[in-house]
C-alpha positions in Angstrom: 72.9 169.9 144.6 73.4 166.5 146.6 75.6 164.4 145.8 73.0 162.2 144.1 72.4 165.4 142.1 68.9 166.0 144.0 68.1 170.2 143.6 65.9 172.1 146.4 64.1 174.5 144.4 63.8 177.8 146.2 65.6 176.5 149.2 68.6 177.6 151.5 71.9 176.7 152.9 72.8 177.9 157.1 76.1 177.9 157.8 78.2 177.2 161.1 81.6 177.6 161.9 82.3 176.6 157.8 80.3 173.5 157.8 76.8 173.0 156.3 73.9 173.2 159.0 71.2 172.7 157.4 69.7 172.6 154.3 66.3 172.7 153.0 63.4 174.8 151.2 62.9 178.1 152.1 59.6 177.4 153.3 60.8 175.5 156.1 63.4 178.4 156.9 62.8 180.1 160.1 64.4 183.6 160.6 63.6 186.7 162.2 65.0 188.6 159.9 68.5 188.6 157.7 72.2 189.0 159.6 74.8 191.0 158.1 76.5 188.1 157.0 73.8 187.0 155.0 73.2 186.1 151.4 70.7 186.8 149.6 70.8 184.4 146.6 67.3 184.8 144.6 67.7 184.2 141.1 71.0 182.0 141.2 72.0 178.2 141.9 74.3 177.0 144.1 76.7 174.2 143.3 79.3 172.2 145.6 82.7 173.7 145.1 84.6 172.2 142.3 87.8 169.6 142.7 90.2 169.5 140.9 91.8 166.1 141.4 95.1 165.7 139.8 97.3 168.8 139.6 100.9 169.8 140.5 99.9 173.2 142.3 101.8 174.9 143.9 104.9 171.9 143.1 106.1 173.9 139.7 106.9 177.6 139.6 104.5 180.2 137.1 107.2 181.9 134.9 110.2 181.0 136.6 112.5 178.3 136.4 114.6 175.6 138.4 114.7 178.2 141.6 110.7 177.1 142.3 110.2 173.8 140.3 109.5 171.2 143.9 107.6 168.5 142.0 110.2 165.9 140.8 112.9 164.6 142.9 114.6 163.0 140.4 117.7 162.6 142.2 116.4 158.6 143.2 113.8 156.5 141.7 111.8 155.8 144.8 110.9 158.5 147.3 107.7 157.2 149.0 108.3 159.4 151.7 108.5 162.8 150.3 105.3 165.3 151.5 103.6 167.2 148.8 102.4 169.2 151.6 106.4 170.4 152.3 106.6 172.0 148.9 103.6 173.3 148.0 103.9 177.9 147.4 100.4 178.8 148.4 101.4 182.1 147.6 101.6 181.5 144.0 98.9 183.3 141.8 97.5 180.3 140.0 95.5 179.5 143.6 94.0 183.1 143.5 93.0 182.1 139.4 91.4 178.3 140.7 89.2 180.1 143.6 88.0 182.8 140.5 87.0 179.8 138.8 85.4 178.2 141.1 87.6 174.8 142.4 88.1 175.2 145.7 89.8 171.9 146.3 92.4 170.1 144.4 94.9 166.9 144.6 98.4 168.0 144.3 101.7 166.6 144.8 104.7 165.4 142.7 105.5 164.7 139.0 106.4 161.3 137.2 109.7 161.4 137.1 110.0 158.7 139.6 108.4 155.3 139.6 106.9 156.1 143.5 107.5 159.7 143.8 105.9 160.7 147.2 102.2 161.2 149.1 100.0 163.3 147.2 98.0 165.9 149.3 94.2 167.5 148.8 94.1 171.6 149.7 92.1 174.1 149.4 92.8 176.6 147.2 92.4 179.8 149.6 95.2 180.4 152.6 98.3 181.6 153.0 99.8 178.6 155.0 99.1 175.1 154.1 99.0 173.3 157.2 95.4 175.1 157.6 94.4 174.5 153.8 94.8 170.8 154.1 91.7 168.9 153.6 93.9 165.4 154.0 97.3 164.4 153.4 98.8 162.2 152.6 95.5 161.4 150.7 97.6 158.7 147.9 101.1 157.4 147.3 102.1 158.6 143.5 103.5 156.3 141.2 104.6 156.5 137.8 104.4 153.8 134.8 105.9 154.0 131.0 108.3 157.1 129.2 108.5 159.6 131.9 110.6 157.5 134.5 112.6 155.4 131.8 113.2 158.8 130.0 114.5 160.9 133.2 117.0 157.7 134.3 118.1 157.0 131.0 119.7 160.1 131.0 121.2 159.6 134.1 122.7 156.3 133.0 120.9 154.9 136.2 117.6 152.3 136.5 114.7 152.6 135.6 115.3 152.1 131.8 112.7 150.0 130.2 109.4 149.3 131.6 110.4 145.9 133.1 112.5 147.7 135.3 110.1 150.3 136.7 107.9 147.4 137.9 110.8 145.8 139.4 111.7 148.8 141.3 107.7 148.9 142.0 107.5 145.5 143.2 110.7 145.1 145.2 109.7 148.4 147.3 106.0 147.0 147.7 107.7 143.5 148.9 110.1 145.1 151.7 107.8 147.5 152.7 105.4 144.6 153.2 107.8 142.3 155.2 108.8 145.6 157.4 105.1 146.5 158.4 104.5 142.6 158.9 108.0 142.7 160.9 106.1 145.6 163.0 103.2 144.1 164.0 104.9 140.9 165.0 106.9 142.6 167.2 104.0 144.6 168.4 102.2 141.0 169.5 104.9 139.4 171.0 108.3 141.5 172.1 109.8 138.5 173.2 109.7 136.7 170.2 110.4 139.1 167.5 112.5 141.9 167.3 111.6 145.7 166.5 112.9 146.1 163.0 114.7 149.5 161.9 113.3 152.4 161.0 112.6 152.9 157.6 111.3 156.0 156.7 110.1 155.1 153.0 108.4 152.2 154.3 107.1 153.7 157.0 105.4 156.0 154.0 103.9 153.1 151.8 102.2 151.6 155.7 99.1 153.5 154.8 98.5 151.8 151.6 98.3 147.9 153.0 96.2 149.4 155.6 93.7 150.1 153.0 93.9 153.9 154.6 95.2 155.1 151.1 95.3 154.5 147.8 98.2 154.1 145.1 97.7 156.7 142.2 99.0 155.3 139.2 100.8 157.6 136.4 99.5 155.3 133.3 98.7 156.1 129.3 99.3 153.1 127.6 97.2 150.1 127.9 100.0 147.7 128.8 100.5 150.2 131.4 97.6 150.2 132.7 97.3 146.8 133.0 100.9 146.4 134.5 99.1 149.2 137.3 96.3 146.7 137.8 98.5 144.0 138.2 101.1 144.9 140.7 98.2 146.3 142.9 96.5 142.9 142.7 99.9 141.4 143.3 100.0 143.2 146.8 95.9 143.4 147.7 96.3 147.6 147.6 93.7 149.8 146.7 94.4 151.9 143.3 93.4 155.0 141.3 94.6 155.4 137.6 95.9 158.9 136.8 95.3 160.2 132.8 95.0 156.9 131.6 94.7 157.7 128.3 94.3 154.5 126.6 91.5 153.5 128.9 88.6 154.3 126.8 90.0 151.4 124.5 89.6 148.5 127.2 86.4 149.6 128.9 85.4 145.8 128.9 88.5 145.0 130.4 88.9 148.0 133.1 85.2 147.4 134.3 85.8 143.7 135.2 88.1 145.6 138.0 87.9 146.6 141.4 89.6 150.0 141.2 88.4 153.4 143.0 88.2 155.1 139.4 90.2 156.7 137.0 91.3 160.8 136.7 90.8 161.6 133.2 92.8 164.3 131.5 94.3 165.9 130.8 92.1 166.4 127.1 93.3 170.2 126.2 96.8 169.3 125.5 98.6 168.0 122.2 99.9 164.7 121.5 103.3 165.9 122.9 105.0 161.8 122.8 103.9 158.5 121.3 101.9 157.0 124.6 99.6 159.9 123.6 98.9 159.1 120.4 95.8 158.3 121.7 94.5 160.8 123.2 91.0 162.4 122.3 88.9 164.4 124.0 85.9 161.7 123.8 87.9 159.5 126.6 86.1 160.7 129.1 82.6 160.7 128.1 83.1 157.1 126.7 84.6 155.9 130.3 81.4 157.6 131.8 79.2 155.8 129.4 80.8 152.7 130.1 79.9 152.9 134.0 83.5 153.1 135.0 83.9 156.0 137.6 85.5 158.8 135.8 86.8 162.1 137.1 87.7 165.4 134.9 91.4 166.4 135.8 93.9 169.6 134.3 97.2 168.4 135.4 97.9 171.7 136.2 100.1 173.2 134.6 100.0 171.1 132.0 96.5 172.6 131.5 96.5 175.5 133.6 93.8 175.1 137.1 91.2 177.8 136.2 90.4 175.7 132.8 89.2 172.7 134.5 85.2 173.9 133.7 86.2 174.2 130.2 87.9 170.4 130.0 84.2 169.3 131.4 82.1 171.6 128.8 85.1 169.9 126.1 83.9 166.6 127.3 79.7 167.4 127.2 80.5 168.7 123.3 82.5 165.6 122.6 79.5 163.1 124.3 79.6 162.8 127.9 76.1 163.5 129.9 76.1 166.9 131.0 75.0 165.6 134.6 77.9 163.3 134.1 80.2 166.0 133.5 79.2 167.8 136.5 80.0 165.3 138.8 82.9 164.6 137.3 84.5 167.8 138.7 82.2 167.5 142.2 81.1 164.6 143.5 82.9 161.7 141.7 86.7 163.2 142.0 85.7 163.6 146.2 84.7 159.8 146.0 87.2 158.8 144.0 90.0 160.7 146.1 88.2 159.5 149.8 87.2 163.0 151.1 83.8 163.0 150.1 82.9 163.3 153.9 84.0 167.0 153.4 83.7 167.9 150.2 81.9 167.5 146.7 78.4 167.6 147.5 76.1 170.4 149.9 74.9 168.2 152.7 74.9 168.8 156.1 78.0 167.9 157.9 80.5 168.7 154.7 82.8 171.6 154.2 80.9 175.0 153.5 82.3 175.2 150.0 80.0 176.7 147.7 79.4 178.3 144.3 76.6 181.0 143.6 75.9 181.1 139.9 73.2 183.3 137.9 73.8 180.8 134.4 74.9 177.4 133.9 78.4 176.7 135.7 79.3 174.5 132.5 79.2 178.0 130.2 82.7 179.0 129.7 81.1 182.6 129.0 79.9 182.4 132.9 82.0 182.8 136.5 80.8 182.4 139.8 78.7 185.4 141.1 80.3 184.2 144.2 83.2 181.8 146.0 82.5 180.2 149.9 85.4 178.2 151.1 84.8 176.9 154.8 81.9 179.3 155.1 84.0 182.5 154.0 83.3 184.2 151.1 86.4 184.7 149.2 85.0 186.0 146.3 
């Protein structure tokens, strides 16, 4: 399956050093004969490997406590410049439990503690050591909108309290990070003129996003919120993704008069644990898709554990999203969405050999992979 959901009937996939070769119909397969390495996959389907693309893998420790928790530094509101990729445990078992599932890539990166709480990073889910699991990092900026960063400073007797002042703290970043990079190329065009201005490590993070080489991901649930999202990225001409967005099935009208990359939805097997959920419903997503507005499945691992990301899209299909819909929600559309669909989310030639065998349909929560390719290796 392409990206524009095209299917080969009888057909075949040749690998080479873990990128896609070529791809065709068997008839037009020349061989002498099979290799060792060779699969023979008669009777099943293969699918592009599933993405995943808002989680907090490998950020907050399975069954232990403050010793492994890495995804909130909460110790100052703005932390542009903290790496997802320099806290992420590839070593924890939850990876091995996303490959048996079938998502070989996901997002991950910090929490929403913080109203810009670092660069969000997009893995693979098989390795030991994640500078050779990265796909591409920083791959967004995270930032965070409505109770989670008034609710973690109140307590510290420290700003942000109210919304107001989490789009303050938004906007005055954004502002000197903007006059610093402006400062930069100034001095880069004319030395004599303009002087080199300090170092800045946190602006030096948030570069990327007036460059148009990354997008912000917003934290939003409330529609207020998400229109305070829109806004400030309007204000400063960035380009923007909105994370869970739970109101956003509401304001379809409104959202699609935007220019946004899309919106990760989820995630929808969770309780309405505080008020900006109370309206959360597992039609959301299906009613986005309907509505033309780019729409990607998400976990928000752990908050619904990795490996149940093919049952959120089945939840979504029983609840009225198209089933091909659904599909790309958790293949094509997240890659898009996320800007690494030159290496992942469809089988084409050139992309990342990740690929899924299946004897029954993928969206079956009753069915598993047969088999797992990541980069051309079969893991499982």
């Amino acid at each position: 399956m392409d990206k524009e959901n095209n299917c080969i009937e009888n057909g075949y996939i040749e690998i080479e050093n873990g990128k896609i070769k070529h791809i065709g119909k068997m008839s037009s397969f020349h061989s002498f004969g099979y290799e060792d390495d060779d699969i023979n996959a008669k009777g099943q389907t293969a699918y592009p490997g599933f993405i995943d693309a808002h989680t907090h893998l490998g950020m907050f420790g399975d069954s232990v406590g403050i010793e492994d928790d890495d995804g909130n530094e909460d110790s100052d509101p703005i932390t542009p410049h903290l790496r997802a990729i320099d806290a992420i445990n590839p070593m924890e078992k939850y990876f091995d439990e996303a490959v048996s599932a079938g998502i070989t890539t996901v997002i991950t990166g910090p929490g929403s503690t913080n109203p810009i709480a670092g660069q969000l990073a997009a893995i693979k889910t098989f390795g030991k050591r994640i500078d050779k699991m990265t796909v591409k990092a920083p791959v967004g900026i995270k930032f965070a909108l409505g109770e989670n960063p008034k609710a973690t400073f109140s307590d510290k007797e420290q700003s942000p309290v109210t919304r107001m002042a989490t789009a303050a703290l938004i906007r005055e970043t954004l502002k000197k990070a903007e006059k610093y990079y402006k400062d930069k190329i100034n001095y880069e065009n004319d030395r004599e003129n303009y002087d080199c201005p300090e170092y800045d490590m946190k602006y030096e993070a948030l570069i990327p996003l007036f460059k148009k080489e990354i997008p912000a991901h917003f934290h939003v649930h409330r529609a207020d919120d998400i229109f305070t999202a829109v806004r400030i990225c309007k204000e400063f001409d960035i380009d923007y993704v909105l994370v869970h967005a739970t109101d956003a099935y509401l304001i379809c009208d409104e959202l699609s008069e935007e220019n946004m990359l899309g919106i990760l939805s989820g995630p929808i097997l969770t309780d309405r644990s505080k008020p900006e959920l109370k309206n959360l419903t597992p039609k959301s997503t299906g009613i986005l898709a309907n509505n033309h507005i780019k729409t990607a499945v998400v976990t928000d691992h752990p908050e619904t554990p990795v490996q149940y990301l093919v049952l959120c899209a089945a939840v979504a299909i029983k609840e009225g999203m198209d089933r091909t819909d659904a599909l790309r929600a958790i293949t094509s559309i997240p890659a898009e969405i996320c800007g690494i669909s030159d290496k992942v989310g469809s089988l084409e030639v050139g992309k990342d050999a990740d690929i899924l065998l299946y004897s029954g349909d993928p969206l079956d929560i009753m069915n598993s992979p047969d088999s797992v390719i990541i980069n051309g290796k079969i893991i499982k």
